[in-house]
BASE-674070 format. One record per atom (N, C-alpha, C): atom name; z, x, y. Coordinates in steps of 0.1 Angstrom, whole numbers, plus 5000, padded with zeros to 4 digits. Atoms other than C-alpha are relative to their C-alpha. Layout:
// residues N
<site><atomo>CA</atomo><w>Z</w><u>X</u><v>Y</v></site>
...
//
This chain:
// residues 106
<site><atomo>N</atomo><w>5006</w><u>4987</u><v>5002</v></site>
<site><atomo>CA</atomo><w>8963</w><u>3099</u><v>0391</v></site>
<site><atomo>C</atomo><w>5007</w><u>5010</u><v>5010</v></site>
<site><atomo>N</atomo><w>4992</w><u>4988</u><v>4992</v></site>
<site><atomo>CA</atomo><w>8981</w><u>3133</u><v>0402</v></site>
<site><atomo>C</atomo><w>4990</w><u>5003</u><v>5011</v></site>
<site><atomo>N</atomo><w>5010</w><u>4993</u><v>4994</v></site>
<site><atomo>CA</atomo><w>8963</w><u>3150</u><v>0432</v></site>
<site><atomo>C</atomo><w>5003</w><u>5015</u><v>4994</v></site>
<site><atomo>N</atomo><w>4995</w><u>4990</u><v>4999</v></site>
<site><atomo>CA</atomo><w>8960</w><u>3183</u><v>0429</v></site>
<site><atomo>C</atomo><w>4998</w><u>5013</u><v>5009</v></site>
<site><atomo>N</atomo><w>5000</w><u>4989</u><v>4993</v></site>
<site><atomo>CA</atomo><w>8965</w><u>3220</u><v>0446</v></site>
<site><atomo>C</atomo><w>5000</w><u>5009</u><v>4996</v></site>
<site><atomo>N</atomo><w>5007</w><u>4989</u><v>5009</v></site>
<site><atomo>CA</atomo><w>8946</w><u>3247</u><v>0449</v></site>
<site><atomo>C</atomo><w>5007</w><u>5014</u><v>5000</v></site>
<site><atomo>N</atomo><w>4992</w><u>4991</u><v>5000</v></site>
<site><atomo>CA</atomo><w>8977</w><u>3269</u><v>0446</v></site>
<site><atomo>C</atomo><w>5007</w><u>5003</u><v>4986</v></site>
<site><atomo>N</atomo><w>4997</w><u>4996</u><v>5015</v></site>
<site><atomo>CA</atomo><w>8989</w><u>3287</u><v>0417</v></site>
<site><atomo>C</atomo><w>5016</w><u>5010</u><v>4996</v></site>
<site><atomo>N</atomo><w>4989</w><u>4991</u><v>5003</v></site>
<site><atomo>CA</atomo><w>9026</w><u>3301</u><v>0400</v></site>
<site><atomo>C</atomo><w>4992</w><u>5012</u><v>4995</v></site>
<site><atomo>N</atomo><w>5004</w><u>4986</u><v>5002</v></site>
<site><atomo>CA</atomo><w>9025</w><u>3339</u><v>0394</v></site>
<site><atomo>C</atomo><w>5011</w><u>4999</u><v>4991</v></site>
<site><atomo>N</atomo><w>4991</w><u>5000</u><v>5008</v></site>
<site><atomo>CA</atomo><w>9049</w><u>3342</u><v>0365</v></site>
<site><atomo>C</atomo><w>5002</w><u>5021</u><v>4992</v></site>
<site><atomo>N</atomo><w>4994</w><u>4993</u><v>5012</v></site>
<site><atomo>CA</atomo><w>9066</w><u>3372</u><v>0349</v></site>
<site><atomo>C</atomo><w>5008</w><u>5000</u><v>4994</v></site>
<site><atomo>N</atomo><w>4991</w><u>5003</u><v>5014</v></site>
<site><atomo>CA</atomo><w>9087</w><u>3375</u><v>0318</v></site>
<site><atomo>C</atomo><w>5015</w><u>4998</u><v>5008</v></site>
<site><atomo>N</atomo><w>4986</w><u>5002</u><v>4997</v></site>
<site><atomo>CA</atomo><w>9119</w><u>3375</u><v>0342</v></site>
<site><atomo>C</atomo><w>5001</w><u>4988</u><v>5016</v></site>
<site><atomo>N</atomo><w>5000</w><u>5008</u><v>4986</v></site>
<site><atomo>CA</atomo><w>9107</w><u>3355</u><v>0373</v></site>
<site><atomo>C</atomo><w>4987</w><u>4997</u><v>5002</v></site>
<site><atomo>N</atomo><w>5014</w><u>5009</u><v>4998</v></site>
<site><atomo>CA</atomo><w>9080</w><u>3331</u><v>0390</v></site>
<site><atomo>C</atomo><w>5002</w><u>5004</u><v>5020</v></site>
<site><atomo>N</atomo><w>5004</w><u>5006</u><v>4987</v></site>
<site><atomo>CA</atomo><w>9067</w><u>3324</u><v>0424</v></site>
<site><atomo>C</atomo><w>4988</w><u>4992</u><v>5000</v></site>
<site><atomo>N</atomo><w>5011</w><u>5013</u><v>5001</v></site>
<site><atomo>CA</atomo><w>9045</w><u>3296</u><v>0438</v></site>
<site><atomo>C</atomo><w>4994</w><u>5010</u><v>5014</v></site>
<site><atomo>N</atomo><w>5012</w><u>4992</u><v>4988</v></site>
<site><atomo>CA</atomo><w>9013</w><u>3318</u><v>0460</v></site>
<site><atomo>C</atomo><w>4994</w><u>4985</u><v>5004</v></site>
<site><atomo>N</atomo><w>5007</w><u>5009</u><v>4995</v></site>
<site><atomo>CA</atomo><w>9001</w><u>3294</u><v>0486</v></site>
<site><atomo>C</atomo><w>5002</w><u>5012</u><v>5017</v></site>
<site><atomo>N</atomo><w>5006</w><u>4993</u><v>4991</v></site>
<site><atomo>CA</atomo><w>8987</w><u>3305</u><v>0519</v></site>
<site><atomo>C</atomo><w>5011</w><u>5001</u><v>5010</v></site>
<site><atomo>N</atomo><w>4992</w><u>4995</u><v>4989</v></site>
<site><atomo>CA</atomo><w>9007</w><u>3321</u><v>0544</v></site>
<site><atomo>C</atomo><w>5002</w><u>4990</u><v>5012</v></site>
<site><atomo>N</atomo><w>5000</w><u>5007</u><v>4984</v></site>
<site><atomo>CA</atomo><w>9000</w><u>3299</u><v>0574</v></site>
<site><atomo>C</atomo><w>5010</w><u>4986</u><v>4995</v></site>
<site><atomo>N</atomo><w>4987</w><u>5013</u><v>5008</v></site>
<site><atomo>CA</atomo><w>9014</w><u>3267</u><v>0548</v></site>
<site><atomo>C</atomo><w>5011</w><u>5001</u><v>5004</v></site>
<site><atomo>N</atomo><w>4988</w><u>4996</u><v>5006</v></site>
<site><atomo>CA</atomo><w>9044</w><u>3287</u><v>0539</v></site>
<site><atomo>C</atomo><w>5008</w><u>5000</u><v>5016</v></site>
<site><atomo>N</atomo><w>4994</w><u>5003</u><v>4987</v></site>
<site><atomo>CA</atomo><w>9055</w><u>3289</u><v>0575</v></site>
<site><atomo>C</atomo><w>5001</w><u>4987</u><v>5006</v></site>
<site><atomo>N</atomo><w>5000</w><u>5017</u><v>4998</v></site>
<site><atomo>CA</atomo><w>9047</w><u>3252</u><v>0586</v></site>
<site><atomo>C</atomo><w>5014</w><u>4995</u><v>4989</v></site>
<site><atomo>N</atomo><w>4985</w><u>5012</u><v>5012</v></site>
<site><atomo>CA</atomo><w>9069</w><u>3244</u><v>0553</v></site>
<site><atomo>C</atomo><w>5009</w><u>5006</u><v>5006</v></site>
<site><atomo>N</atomo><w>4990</w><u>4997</u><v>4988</v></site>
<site><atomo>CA</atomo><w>9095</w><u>3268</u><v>0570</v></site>
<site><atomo>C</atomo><w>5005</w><u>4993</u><v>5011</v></site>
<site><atomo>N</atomo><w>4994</w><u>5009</u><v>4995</v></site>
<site><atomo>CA</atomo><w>9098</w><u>3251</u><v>0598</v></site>
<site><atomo>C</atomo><w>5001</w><u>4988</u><v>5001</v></site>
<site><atomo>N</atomo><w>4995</w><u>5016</u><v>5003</v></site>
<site><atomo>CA</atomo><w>9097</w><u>3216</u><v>0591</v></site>
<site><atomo>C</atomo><w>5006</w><u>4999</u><v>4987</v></site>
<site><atomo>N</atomo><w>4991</w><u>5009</u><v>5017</v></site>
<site><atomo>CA</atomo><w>9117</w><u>3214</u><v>0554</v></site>
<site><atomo>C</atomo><w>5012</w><u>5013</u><v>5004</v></site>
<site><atomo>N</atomo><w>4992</w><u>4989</u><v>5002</v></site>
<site><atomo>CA</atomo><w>9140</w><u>3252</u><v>0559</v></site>
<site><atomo>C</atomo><w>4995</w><u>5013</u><v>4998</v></site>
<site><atomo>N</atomo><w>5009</w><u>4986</u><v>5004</v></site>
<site><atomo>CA</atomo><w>9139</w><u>3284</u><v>0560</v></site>
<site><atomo>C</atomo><w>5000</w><u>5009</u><v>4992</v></site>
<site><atomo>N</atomo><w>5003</w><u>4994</u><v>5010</v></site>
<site><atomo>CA</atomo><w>9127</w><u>3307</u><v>0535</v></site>
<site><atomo>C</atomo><w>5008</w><u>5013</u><v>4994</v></site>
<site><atomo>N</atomo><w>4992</w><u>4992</u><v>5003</v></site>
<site><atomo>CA</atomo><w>9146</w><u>3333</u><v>0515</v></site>
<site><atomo>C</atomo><w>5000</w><u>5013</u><v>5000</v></site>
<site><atomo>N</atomo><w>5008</w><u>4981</u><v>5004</v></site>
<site><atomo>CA</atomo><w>9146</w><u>3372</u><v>0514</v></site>
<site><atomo>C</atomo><w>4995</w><u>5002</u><v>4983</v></site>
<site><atomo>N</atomo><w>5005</w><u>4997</u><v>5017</v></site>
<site><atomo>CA</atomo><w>9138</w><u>3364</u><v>0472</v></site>
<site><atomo>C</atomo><w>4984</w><u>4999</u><v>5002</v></site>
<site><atomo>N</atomo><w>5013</w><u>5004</u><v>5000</v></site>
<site><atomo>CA</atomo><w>9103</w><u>3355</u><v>0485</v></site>
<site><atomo>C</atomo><w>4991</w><u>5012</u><v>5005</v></site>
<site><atomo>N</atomo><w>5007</w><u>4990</u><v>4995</v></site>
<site><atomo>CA</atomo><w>9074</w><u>3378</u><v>0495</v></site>
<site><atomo>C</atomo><w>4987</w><u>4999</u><v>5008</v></site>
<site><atomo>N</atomo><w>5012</w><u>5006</u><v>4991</v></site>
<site><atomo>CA</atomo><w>9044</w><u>3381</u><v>0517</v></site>
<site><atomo>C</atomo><w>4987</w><u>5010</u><v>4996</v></site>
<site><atomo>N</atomo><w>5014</w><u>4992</u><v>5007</v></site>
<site><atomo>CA</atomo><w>9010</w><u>3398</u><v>0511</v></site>
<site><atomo>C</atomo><w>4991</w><u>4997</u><v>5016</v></site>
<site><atomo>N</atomo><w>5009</w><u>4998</u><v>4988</v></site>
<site><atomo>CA</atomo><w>8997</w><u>3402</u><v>0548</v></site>
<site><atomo>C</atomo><w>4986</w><u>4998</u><v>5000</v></site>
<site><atomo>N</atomo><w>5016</w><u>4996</u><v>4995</v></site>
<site><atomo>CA</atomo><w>8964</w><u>3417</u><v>0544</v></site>
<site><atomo>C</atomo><w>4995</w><u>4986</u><v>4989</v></site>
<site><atomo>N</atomo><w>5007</w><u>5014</u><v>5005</v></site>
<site><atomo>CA</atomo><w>8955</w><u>3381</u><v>0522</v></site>
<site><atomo>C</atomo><w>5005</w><u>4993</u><v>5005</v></site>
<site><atomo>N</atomo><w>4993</w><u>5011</u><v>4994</v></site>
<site><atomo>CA</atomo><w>8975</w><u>3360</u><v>0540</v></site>
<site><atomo>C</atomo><w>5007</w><u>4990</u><v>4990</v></site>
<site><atomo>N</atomo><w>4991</w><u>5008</u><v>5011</v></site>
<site><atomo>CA</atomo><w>8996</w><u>3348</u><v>0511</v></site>
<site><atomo>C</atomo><w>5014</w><u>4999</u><v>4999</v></site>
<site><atomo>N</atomo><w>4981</w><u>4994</u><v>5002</v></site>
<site><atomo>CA</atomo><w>9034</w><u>3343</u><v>0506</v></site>
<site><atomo>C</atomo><w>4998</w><u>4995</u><v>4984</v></site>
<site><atomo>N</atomo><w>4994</w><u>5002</u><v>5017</v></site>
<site><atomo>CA</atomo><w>9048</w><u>3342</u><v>0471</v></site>
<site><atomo>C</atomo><w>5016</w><u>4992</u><v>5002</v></site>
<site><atomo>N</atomo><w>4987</w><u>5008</u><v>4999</v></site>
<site><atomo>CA</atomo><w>9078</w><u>3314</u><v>0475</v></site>
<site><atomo>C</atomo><w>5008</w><u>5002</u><v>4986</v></site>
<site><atomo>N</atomo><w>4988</w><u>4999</u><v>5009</v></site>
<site><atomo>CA</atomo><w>9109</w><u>3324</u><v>0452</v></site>
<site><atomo>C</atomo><w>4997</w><u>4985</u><v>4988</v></site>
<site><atomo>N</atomo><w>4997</w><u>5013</u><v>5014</v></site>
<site><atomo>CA</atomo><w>9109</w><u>3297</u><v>0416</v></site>
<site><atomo>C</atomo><w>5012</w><u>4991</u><v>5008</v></site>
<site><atomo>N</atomo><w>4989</w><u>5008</u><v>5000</v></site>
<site><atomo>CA</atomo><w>9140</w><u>3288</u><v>0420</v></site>
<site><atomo>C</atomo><w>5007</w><u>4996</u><v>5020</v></site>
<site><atomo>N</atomo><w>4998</w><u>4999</u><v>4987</v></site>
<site><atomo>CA</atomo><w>9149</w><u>3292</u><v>0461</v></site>
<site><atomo>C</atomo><w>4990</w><u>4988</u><v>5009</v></site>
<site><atomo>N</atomo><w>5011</w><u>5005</u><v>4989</v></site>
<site><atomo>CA</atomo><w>9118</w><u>3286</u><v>0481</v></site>
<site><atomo>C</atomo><w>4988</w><u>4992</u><v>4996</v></site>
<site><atomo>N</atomo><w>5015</w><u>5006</u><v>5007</v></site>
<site><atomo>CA</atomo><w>9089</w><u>3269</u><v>0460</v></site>
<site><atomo>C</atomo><w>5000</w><u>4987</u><v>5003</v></site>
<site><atomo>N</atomo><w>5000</w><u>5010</u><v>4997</v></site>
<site><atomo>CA</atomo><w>9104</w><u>3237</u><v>0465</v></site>
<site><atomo>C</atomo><w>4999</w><u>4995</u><v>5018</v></site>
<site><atomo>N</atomo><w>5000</w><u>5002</u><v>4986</v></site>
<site><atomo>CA</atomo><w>9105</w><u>3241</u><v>0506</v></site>
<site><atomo>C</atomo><w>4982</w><u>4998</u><v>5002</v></site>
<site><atomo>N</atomo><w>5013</w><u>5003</u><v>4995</v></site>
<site><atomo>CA</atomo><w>9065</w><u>3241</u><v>0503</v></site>
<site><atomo>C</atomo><w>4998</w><u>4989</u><v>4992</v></site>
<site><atomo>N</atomo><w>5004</w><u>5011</u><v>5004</v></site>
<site><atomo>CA</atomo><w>9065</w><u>3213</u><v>0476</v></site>
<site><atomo>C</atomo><w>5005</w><u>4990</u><v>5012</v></site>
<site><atomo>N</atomo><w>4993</w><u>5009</u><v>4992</v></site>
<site><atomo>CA</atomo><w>9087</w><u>3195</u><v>0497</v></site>
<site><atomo>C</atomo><w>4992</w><u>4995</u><v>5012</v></site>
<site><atomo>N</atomo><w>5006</w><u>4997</u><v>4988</v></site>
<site><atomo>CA</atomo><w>9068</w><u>3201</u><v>0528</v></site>
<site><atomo>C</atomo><w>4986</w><u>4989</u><v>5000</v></site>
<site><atomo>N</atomo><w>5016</w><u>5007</u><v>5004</v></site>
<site><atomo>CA</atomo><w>9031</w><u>3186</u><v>0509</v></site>
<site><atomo>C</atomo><w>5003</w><u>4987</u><v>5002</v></site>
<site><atomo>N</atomo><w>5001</w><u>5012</u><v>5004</v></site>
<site><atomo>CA</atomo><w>9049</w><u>3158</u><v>0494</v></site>
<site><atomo>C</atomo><w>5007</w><u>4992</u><v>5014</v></site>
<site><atomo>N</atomo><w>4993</w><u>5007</u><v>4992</v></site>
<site><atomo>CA</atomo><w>9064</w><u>3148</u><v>0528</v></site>
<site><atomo>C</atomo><w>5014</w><u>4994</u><v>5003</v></site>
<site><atomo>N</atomo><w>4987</w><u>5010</u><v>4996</v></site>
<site><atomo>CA</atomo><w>9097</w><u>3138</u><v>0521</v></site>
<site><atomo>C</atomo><w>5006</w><u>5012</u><v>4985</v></site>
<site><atomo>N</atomo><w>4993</w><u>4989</u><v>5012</v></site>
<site><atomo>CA</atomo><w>9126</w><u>3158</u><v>0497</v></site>
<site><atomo>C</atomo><w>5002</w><u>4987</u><v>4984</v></site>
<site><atomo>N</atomo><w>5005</w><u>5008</u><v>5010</v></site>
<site><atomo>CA</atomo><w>9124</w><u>3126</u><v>0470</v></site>
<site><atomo>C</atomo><w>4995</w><u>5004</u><v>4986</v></site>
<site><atomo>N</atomo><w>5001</w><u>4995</u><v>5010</v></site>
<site><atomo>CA</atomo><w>9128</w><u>3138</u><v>0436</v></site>
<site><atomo>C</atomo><w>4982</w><u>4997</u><v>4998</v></site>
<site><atomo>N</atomo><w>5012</w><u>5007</u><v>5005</v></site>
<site><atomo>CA</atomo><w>9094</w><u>3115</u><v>0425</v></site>
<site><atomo>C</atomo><w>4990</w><u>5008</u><v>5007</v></site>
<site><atomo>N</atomo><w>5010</w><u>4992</u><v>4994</v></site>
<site><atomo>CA</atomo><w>9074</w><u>3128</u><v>0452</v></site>
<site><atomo>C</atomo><w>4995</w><u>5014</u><v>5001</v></site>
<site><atomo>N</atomo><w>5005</w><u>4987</u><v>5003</v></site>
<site><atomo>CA</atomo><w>9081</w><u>3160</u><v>0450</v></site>
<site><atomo>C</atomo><w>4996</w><u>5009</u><v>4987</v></site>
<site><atomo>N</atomo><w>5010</w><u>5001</u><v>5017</v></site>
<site><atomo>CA</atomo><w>9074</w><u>3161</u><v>0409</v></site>
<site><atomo>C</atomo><w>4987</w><u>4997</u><v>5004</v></site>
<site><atomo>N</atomo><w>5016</w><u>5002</u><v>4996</v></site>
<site><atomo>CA</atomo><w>9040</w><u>3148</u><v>0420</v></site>
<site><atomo>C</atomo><w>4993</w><u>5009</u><v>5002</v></site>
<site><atomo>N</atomo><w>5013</w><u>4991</u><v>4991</v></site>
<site><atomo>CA</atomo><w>9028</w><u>3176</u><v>0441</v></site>
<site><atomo>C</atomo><w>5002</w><u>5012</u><v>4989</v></site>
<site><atomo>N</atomo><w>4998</w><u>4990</u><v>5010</v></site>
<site><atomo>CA</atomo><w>9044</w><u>3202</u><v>0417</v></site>
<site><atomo>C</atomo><w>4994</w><u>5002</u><v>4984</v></site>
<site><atomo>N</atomo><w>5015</w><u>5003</u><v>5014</v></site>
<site><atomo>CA</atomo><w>9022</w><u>3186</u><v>0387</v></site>
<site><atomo>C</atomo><w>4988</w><u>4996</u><v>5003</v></site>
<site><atomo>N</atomo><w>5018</w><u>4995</u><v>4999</v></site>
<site><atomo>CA</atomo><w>8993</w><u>3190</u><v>0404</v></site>
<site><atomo>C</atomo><w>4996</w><u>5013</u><v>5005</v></site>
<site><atomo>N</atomo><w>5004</w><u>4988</u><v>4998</v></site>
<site><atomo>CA</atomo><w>8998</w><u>3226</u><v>0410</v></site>
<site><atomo>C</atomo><w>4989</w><u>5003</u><v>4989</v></site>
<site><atomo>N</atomo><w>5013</w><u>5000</u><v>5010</v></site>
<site><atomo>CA</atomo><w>8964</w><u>3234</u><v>0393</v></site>
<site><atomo>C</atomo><w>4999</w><u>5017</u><v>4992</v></site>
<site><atomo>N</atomo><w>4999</w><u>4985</u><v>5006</v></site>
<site><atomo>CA</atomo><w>8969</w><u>3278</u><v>0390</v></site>
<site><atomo>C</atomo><w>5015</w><u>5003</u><v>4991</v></site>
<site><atomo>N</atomo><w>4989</w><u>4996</u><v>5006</v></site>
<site><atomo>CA</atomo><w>8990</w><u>3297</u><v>0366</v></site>
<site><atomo>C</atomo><w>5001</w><u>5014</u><v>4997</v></site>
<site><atomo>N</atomo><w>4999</w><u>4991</u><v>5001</v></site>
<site><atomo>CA</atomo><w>8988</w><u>3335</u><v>0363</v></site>
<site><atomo>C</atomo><w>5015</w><u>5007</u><v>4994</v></site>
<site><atomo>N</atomo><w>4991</w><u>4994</u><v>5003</v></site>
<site><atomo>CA</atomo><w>9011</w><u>3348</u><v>0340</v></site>
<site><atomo>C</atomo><w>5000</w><u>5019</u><v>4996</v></site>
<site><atomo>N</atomo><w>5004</w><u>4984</u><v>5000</v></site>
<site><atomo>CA</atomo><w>9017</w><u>3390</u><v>0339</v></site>
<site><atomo>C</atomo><w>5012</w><u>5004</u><v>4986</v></site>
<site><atomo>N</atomo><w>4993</w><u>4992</u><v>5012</v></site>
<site><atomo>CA</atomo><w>9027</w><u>3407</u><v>0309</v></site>
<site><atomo>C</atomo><w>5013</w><u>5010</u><v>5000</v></site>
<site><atomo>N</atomo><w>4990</w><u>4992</u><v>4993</v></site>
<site><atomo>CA</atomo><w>9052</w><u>3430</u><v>0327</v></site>
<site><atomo>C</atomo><w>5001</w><u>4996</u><v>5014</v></site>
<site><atomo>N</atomo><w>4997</w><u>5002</u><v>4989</v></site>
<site><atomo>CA</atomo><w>9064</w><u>3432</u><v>0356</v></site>
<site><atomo>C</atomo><w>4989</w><u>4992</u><v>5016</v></site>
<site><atomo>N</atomo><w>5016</w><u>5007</u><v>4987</v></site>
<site><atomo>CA</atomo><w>9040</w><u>3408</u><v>0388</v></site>
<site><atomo>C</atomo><w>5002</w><u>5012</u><v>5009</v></site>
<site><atomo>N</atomo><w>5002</w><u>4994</u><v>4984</v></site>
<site><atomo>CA</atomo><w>9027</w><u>3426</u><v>0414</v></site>
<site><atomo>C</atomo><w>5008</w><u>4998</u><v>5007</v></site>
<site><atomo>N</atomo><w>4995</w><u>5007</u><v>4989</v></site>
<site><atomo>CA</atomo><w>9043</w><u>3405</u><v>0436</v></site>
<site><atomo>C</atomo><w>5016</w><u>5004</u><v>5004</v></site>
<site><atomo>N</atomo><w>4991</w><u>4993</u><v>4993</v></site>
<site><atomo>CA</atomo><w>9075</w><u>3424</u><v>0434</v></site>
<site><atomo>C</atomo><w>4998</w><u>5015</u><v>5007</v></site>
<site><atomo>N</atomo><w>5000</w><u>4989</u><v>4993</v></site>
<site><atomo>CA</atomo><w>9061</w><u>3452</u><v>0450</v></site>
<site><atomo>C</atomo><w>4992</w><u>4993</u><v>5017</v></site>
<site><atomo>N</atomo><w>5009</w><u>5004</u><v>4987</v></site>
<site><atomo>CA</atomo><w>9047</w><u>3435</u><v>0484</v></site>
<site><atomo>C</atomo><w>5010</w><u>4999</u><v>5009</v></site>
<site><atomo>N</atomo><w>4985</w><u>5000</u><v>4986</v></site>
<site><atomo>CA</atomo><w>9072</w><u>3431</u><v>0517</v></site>
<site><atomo>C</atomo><w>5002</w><u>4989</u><v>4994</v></site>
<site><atomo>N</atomo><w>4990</w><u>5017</u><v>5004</v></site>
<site><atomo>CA</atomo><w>9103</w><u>3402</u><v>0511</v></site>
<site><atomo>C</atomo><w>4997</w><u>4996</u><v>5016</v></site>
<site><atomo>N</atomo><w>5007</w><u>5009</u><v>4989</v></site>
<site><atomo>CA</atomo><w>9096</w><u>3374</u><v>0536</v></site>
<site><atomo>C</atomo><w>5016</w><u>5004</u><v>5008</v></site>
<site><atomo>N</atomo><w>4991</w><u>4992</u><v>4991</v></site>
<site><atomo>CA</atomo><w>9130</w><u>3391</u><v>0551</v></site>
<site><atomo>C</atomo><w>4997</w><u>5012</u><v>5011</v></site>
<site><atomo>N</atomo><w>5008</w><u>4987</u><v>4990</v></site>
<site><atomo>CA</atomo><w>9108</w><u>3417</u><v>0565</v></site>
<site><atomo>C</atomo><w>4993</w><u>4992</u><v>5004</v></site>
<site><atomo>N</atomo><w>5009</w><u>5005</u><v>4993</v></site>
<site><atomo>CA</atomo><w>9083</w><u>3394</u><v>0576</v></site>
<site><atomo>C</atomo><w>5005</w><u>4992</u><v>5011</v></site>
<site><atomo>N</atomo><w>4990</w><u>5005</u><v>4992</v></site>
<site><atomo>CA</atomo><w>9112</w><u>3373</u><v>0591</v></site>
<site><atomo>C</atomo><w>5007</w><u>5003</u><v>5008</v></site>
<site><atomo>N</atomo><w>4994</w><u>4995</u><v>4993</v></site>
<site><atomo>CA</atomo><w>9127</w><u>3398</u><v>0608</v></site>
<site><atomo>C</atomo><w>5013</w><u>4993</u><v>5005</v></site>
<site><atomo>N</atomo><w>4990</w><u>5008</u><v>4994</v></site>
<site><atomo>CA</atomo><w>9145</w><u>3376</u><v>0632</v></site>
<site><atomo>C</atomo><w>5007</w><u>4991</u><v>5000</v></site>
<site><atomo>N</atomo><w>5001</w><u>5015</u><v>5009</v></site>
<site><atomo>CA</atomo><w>9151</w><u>3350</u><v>0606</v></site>
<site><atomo>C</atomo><w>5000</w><u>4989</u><v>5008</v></site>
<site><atomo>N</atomo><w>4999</w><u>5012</u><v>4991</v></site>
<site><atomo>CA</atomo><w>9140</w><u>3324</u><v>0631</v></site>
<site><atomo>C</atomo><w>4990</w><u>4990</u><v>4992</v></site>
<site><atomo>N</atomo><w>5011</w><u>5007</u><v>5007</v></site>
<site><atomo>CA</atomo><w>9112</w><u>3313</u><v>0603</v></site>
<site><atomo>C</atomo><w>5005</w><u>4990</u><v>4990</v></site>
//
């Protein structure tokens, strides 16, 4: 049986991100790599938006413990949310985790 998580893709017609909680998204930063300026952050919720294709896998990576194709399919099919936007996501209008990064030391 998959586990699953209570985090969810944000999808629009030309791009995705995987929204999991800010404080995660830094932990996976430093223990799997660090995150891209394609990604975004949402302060006043405490949320990042990890890039599809870039950064989504540095927080799968991070759950499932190990970079292991198997493992990290596991955690990725038990993402349980899916929000898709008809035009353009919100999510490109919030600060890139390049601004949040400033010092890219994250």
């Amino acid at each position: 049986m998959t586990e699953t998580y209570s985090v969810r893709w944000v999808v629009d017609p030309g791009h995705g991100w995987l929204e999991v909680e800010l404080d995660e998204a830094l932990e996976a930063a430093r223990a799997v790599r660090p995150i891209s300026a394609c990604s975004y952050v949402d302060l006043d919720r405490g949320l990042a938006y990890l890039e599809e294709d870039c950064d989504a896998g540095i927080w799968l990576e991070w759950v499932a413990g190990s970079s292991d194709d198997d493992a990290v399919r596991a955690v990725a099919l038990g993402v349980e949310g899916f929000h898709h936007c008809d035009g353009l996501a919100w999510v490109r209008g919030l600060e890139s985790w390049s601004w949040f990064d400033r010092d890219g030391v994250l």
